[in-house]
N, C-alpha and C positions, 0 to 999 in steps of 0.2 A: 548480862545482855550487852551491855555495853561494852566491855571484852569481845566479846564474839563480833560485834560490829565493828570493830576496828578490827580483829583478825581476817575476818575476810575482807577486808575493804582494800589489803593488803594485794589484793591480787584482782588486777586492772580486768584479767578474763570474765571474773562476775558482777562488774559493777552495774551491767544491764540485770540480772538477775536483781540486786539487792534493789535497784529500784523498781524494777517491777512489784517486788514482795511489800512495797513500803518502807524502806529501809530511810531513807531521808525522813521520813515523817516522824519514823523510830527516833531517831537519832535528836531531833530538833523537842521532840515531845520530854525526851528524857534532862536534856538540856534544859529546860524549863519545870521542869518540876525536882529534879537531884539538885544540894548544893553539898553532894557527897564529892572532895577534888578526886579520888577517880576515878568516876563514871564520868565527872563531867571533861579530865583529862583524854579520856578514850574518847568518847565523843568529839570531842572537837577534833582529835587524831581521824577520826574514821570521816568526817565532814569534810577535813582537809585533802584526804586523797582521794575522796569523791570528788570534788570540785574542780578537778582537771577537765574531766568531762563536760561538753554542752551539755546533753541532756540531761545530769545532774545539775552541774550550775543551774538551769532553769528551772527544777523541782526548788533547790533550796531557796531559789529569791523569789519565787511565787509562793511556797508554804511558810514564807516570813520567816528564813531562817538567818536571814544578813541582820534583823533584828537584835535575835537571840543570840548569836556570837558577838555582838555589840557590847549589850550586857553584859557577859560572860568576860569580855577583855575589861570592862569599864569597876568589875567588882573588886577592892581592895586584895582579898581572899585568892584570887587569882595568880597559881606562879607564873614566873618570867615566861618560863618554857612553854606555858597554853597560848601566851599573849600571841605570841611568836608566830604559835604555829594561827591562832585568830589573821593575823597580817597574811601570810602565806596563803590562808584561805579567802580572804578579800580579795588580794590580788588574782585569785585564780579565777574566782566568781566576778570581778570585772572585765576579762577578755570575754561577757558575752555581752555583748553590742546592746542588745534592746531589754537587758536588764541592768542598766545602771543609771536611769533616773531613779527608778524602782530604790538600786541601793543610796542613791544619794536622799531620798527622800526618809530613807532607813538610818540615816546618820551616819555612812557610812565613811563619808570622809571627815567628817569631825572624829573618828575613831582611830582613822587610818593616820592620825595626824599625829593625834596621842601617841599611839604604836611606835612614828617613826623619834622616837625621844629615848625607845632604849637602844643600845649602845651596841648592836650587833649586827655587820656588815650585812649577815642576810635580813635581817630582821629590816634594814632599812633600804634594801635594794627591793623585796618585797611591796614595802608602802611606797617608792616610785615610781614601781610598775603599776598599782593600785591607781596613784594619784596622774599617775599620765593617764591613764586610760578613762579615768571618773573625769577628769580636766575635760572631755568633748562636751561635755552638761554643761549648759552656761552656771547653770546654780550653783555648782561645787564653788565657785568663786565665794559666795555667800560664805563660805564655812573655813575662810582662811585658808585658801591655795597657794596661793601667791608665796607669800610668807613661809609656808609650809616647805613648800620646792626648794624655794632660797634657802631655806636651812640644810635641807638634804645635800646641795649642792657643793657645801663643803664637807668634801668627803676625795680620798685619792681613788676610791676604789672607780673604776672605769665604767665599768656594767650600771653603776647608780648612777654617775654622772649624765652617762648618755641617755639616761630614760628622763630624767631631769629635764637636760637640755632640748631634747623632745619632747615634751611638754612645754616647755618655755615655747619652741619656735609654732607648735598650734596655737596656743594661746595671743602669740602675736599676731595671730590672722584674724583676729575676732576683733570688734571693735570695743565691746565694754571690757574684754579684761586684758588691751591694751592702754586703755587709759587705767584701771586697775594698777598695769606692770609700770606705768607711767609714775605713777604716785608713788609705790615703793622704795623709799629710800634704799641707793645701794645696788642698786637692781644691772645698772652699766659695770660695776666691780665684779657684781658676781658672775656677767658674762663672761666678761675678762678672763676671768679666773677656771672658768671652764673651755676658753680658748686655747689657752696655757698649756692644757694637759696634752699637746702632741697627739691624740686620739682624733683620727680623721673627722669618723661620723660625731664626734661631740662637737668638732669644732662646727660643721657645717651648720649642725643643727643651731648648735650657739649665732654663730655667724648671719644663720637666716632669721632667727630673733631680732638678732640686732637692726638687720634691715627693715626690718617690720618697723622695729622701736621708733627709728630715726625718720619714719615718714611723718611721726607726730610734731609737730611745732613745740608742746611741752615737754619733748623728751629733753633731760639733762645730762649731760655727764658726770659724773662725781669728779673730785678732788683728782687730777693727772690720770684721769683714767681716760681721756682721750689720746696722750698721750704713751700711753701703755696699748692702748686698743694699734696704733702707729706702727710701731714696734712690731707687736702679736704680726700684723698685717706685712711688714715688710721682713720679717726674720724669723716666726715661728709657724709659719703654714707653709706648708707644703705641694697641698695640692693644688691646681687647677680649679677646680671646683669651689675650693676654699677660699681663695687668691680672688676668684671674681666674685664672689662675695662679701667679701672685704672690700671689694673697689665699689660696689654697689652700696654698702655705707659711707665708705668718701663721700662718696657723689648726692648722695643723699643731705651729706651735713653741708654741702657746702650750696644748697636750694635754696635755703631763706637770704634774701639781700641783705638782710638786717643784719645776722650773723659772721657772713660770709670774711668781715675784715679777720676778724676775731677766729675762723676756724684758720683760714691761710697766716696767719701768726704760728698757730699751733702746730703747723707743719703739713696741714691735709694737703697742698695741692705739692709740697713737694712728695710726702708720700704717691700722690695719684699718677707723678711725674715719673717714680721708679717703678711704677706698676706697670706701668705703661707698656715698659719694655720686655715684656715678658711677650712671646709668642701665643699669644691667646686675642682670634679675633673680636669676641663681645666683652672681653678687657679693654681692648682699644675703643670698639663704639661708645662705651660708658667714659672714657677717658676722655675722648674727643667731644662729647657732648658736654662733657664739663667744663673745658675750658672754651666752646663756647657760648655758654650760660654766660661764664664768666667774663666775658668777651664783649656781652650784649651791657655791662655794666661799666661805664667809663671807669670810675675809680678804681675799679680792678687791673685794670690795663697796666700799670708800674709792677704790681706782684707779680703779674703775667710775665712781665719782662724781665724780671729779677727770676725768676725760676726758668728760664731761658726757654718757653713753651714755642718759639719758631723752631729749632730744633727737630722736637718732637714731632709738630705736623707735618715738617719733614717727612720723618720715620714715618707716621701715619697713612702719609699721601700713599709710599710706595705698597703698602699691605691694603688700603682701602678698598673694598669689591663694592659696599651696596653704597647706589645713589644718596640712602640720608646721610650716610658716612662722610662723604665725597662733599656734600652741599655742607655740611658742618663745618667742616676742614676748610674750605674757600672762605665762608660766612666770619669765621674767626679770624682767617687772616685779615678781610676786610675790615671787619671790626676793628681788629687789632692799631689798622694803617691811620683810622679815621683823626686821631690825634697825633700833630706834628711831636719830633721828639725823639722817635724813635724809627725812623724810615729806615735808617743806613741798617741800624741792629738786625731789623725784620729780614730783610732783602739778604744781608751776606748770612745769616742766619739759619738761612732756611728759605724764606718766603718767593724767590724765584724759583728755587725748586720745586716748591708744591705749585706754583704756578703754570711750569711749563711740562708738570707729570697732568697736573686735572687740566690744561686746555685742551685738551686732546680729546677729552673725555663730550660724550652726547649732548648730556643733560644742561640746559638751557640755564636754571638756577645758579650751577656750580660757575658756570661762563659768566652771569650777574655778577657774582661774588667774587671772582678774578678780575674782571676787567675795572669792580670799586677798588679792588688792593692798587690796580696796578694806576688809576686816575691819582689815587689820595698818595702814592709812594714815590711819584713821577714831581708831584710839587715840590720836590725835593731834590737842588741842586747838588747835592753830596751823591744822591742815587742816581741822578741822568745818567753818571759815565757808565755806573754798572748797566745800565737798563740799556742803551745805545750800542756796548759794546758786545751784546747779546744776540747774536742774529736769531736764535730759535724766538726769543721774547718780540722781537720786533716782528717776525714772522706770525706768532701769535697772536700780536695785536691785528698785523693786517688783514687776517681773517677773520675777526670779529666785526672790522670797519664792515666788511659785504653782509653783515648778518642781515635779518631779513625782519627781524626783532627788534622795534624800535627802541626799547630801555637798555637794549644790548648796544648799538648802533649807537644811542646818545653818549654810555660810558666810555665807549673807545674811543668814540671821535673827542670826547676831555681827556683822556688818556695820551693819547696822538697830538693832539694840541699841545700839553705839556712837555712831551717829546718833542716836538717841531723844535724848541725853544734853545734845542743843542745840538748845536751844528755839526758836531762830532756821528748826528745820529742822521743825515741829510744823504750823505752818500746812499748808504742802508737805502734807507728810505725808498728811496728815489729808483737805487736797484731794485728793489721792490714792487716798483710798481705805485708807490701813493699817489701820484697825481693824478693817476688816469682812474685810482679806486675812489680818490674824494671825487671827483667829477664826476663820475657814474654813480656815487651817491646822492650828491648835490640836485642830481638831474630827476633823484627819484621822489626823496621826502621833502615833506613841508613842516614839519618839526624845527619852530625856529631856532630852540634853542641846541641842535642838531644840524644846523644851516649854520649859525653860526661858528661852531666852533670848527667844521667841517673849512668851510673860507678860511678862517683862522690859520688854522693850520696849512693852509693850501699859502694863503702871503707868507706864512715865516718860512717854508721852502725857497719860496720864490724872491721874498727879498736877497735871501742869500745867494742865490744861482739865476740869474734872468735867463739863461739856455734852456731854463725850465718851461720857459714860453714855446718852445717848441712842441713840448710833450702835453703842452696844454691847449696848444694848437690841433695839434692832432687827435688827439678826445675830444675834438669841439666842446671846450671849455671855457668859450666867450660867451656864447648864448647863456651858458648855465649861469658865466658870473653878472649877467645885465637884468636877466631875470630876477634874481635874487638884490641886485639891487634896486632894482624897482621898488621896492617894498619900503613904503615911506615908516613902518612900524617898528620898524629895527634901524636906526642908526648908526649903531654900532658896527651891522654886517655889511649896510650898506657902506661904509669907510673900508672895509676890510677887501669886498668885490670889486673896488673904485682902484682902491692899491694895488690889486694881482694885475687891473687890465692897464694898469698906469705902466708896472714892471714889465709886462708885455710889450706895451708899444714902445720900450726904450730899447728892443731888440731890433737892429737895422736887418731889414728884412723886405724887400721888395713889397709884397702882398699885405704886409698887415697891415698899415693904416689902411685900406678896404678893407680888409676883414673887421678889422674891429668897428668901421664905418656901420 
């Protein structure tokens, strides 16, 4: 009988036939009562090429037959060659969806586990495909997966790796049996090592594990294996797909502040630095978000500058399209400026360029975060000439001066104050229009600390150039500056208003001591 079930089971056109007759039932009964090896041989032959089939796999894991081939693999008496063909039929009887708590509940991966321990390429590319597809059951965890996988994992053979590493990267979506992959010593080596293999889809799948892994705080890395994962990432992927998934673990290691000294030692942000420059746009948003994480951390700011990161947001500014991108890119540089030190670096750098590509740009934020670079970069005597001898920058700034936006309005008029301050930058200026822009300012807000540097910058004009009383004349510019000093609340501004209309009346001029009367 058993002969006969395995000869016909040979031929896929009646396996609807054999189940209809009872032939699974045959087969599982016979299995359970023979310990004759072969009928029990045949049998498990004729189970295993039933179990391609849905509608077979369902017969045998409802009439408990994941059971009885359990047994059958776990019996001393059992040769190599049934075990085998046992694995081969798990795995088949696991590609059905809503019978594999069933088999896990059946032992099925504590069997499958056994299984993958002998020594033959199919026999263990089999229990991967088993152990990937039992791995969606939270339970199979219980029965030693983890551990399981990782063993399989060394192996060159291709086809096992990637069902492996596909398991690995579901498994990292779950949250118990990422802490689970957490605790496994060795577990970043064995990624590694399935990165290694040049095989796109292992890498990915590796790759997206990994990202999973490194959103835990506990995740470790073993022994230089971050420094190998580096590597893998800048010289052994290839693809696009792969390349920003690797960037997306950078960026990931480099989250915690705590760590942050310690990964930039190891080379993450110069790695994130060469990634950078690959033609890939959510390469760059991940890139540029990262250094301005990094950005938002003073102590970071030396490493920042030591991996030459004005440069880059350079390079970033001109590929940028989406506004968070755009507001990043600004944000870091402001950042960047807020500590003296390094002005001159920033600016020849890079940092004027991203300035005068994103002022252009709509978005109010990104204009915030320009006009801090450009107030914190301008305190900076080494940077006046560059900044002065810039007519596009000086131009940009005067368009900020008319914003309509008071936190915009107050950076430029400190921005513009600290420009007043070189005369180099007065001509400009002056062709420009400032005096008639601060005045029509002056005339509108009441933001003191907007008044005053607004005057400010209006006397360091004018002490230099007293003909400037003309243009100050002609904007009815005396009223605004009597006004404003009236204001017994501010001292400071009122010196500053008292000064412009002093420099005024030194101008021989018919009319003006009545006007300024």
């Amino acid at each position: 009988c058993a002969m006969a079930l395995f000869n016909l089971s040979c031929s896929a056109e009646i396996h609807d036939t054999i189940l209809q007759q009872g032939g699974v039932q045959a087969i599982i009964t016979l299995l359970n009562s023979s310990k004759n090896m072969e009928v029990v041989t045949n049998c498990v032959r004729a189970m295993c090429n039933l179990s391609v089939g849905a509608d077979a796999q369902q017969q045998i894991i409802e009439r408990r037959g994941v059971p009885t081939i359990v047994t059958v693999a776990g019996r001393a008496s059992t040769p190599l060659a049934v075990r085998q063909l046992v694995a081969s039929s798990l795995f088949n009887l696991s590609n059905l969806t809503e019978g594999r708590e069933s088999m896990i509940a059946d032992s099925a991966v504590r069997c499958t586990i056994e299984l993958s321990a002998i020594p033959s390429k199919a026999t263990r590319f089999s229990c991967a495909g088993a152990l990937m597809n039992l791995a969606v059951v939270e339970e199979a965890l219980d029965s030693g997966l983890v551990p399981a996988l990782k063993e399989l994992a060394q192996t060159d053979d291709v086809a096992t790796m990637l069902r492996v590493s596909t398991a690995f990267a579901y498994l990292s979506s779950q949250k118990r049996a990422r802490a689970v992959m957490c605790a496994e010593a060795g577990m970043s080596k064995t990624l590694n090592s399935m990165m290694r293999s040049g095989h796109e889809e292992t890498q990915v799948e590796s790759a997206t594990c990994l990202v999973n892994m490194t959103t835990l705080e506990a995740w470790e890395w073993g022994k230089s294996c971050l420094d190998d994962f580096i590597v893998i990432a800048l010289l052994r992927t290839n693809s696009e797909r792969t390349k920003l998934l690797c960037t997306k673990v950078l960026f990931n290691v480099l989250v915690d502040p705590n760590t942050r000294a310690e990964m930039i030692h190891k080379g993450v942000l110069y790695a994130l630095m060469r990634i950078s420059q690959l033609h890939n746009v959510y390469i760059h948003q991940i890139c540029v978000q990262a250094v301005f994480n990094l950005s938002c951390q003073k102590s970071m700011h030396p490493s920042l500058h030591d991996n030459q990161v004005a440069p880059m947001l350079s390079a970033m500014t001109r590929v940028a399209q989406r506004v968070s991108m755009r507001v990043d890119l600004a944000n870091a540089l402001a950042n960047l400026s807020s500590e003296g030190g390094h002005e001159h670096q920033l600016v020849t750098e890079g940092g004027l360029s991203v300035f005068k590509q994103l002022i252009k740009q709509p978005d109010i934020n990104t204009k915030l975060a320009l006009v801090r670079f450009l107030a914190n970069v301008s305190t900076s005597e080494s940077v006046l000439a560059l900044l002065v001898s810039d007519s596009e920058v000086l131009d940009g700034l005067l368009k900020l001066v008319k914003s309509d936006v008071e936190a915009l309005l107050n950076r430029a008029c400190l921005a513009l104050c600290n420009i007043t301050c070189a005369k180099a930058a007065h001509k400009s200026l002056t062709d420009g229009g400032t005096v008639e822009t601060l005045v029509e300012v002056l005339s509108k807000t009441d933001n003191a600390r907007t008044v005053k540097l607004g005057v400010k910058a209006l006397r360091n004009l004018m002490v230099c150039n007293a003909l400037l009383s003309e243009r100050l004349l002609t904007a009815n510019g005396i009223p605004v500056m009597v006004r404003h000093m009236q204001d017994p609340q501010d001292m400071e501004t009122c010196a500053h208003c008292a000064k412009v209309c002093f420099v005024a009346a030194t101008v021989p001029r018919d009319d003006m001591v009545p006007r300024l009367i």
